[in-house]
C-alpha positions in Angstrom: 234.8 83.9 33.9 237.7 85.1 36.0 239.8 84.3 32.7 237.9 86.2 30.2 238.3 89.5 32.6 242.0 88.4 33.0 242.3 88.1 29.3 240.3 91.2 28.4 242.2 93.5 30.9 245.5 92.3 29.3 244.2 92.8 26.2 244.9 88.8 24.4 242.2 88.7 22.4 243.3 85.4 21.3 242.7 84.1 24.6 239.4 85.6 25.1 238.0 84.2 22.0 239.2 81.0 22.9 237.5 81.4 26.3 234.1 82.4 24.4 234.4 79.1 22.8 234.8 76.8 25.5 232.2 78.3 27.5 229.8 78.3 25.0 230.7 74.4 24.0 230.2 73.7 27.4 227.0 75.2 27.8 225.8 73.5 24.0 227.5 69.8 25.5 224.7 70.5 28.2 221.7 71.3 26.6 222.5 68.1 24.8 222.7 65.7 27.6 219.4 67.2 29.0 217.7 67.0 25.9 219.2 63.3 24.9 217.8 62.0 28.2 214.1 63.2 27.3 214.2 62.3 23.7 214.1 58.6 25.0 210.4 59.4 26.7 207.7 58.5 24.6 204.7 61.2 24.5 201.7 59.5 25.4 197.9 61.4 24.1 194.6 60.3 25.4 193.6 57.3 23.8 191.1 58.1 21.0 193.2 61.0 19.8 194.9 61.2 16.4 198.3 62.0 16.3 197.3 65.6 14.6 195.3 67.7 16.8 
């Protein structure tokens, strides 16, 4: 975040907003790898249950 001070302090507003971006694409690129590796798990209930409970 050292660039978004730097950018803030010079005042390039164009270059923070770009910074906001990237960070937050980063962040979203994550969440997506965590959540693409437990989407492959199967949920398992007890056996006798129906799938509403």
């Amino acid at each position: 975040m050292r660039l978004l001070r730097l950018a803030v302090e010079s005042q390039r507003w164009d270059l923070a907003a770009h910074t906001i971006v990237l960070a937050t694409a980063r962040l979203l690129s994550n969440e997506d790898k965590t959540h693409a590796s437990q989407s492959g798990k199967k949920k398992r209930r007890p056996k006798g249950q129906s799938e509403r409970s």
